[in-house]
C-alpha positions in Angstrom: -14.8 -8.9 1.6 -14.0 -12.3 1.3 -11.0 -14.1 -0.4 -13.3 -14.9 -4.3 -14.8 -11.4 -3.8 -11.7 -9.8 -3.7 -9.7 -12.1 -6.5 -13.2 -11.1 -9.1 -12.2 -7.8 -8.5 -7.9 -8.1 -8.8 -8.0 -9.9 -12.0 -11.1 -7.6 -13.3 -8.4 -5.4 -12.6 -4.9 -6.8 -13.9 -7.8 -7.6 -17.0 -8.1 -4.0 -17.6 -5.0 -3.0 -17.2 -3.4 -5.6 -18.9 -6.1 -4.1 -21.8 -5.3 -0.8 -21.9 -1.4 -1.4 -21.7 -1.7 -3.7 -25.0 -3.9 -0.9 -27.2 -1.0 1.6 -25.6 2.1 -0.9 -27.0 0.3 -1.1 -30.1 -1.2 2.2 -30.7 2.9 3.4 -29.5 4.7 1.0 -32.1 2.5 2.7 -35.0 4.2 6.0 -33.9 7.6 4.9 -33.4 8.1 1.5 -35.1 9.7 -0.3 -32.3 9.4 -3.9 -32.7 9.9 -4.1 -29.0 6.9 -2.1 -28.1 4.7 -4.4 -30.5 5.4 -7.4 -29.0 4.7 -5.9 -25.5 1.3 -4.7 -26.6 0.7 -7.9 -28.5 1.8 -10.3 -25.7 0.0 -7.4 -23.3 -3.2 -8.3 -24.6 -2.9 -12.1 -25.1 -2.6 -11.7 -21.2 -5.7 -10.0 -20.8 -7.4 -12.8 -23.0 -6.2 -15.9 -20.7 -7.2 -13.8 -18.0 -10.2 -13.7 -18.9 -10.5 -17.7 -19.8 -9.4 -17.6 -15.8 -11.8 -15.8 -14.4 -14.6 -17.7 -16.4 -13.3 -21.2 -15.7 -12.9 -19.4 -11.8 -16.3 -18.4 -11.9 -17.4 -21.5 -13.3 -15.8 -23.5 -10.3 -16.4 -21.0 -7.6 -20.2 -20.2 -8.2 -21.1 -22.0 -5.3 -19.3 -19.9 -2.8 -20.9 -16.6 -1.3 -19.3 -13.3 -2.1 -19.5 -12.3 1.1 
């Protein structure tokens, strides 16, 4: 696997993740109305959102370069 194979698939990862920890903050501060778990989930899935600027942009720049 080589090095732009394997960083598509981490930060399609930390992406995901990074997704479903945000709906969790949020869908948890509607239960318990904690501020604190708000902002998590809020900052959680303005994360996932540059992430995913990133990998475009690394994409972009990268398509050139074999997976393999």
């Amino acid at each position: 696997m080589s090095l732009k194979a394997f960083h598509l698939v981490f930060i399609l990862i930390s992406i995901l993740f990074s997704l479903v920890f945000g709906v969790w903050g949020v869908m948890s501060y509607f239960n318990s109305e904690r501020v604190a778990e708000l902002v998590l989930g809020v900052v959680s899935l303005l994360g996932s959102v540059g992430m995913s600027f990133y990998l475009y942009f690394f994409l972009k720049k990268f398509k050139h370069v074999s997976y393999l």
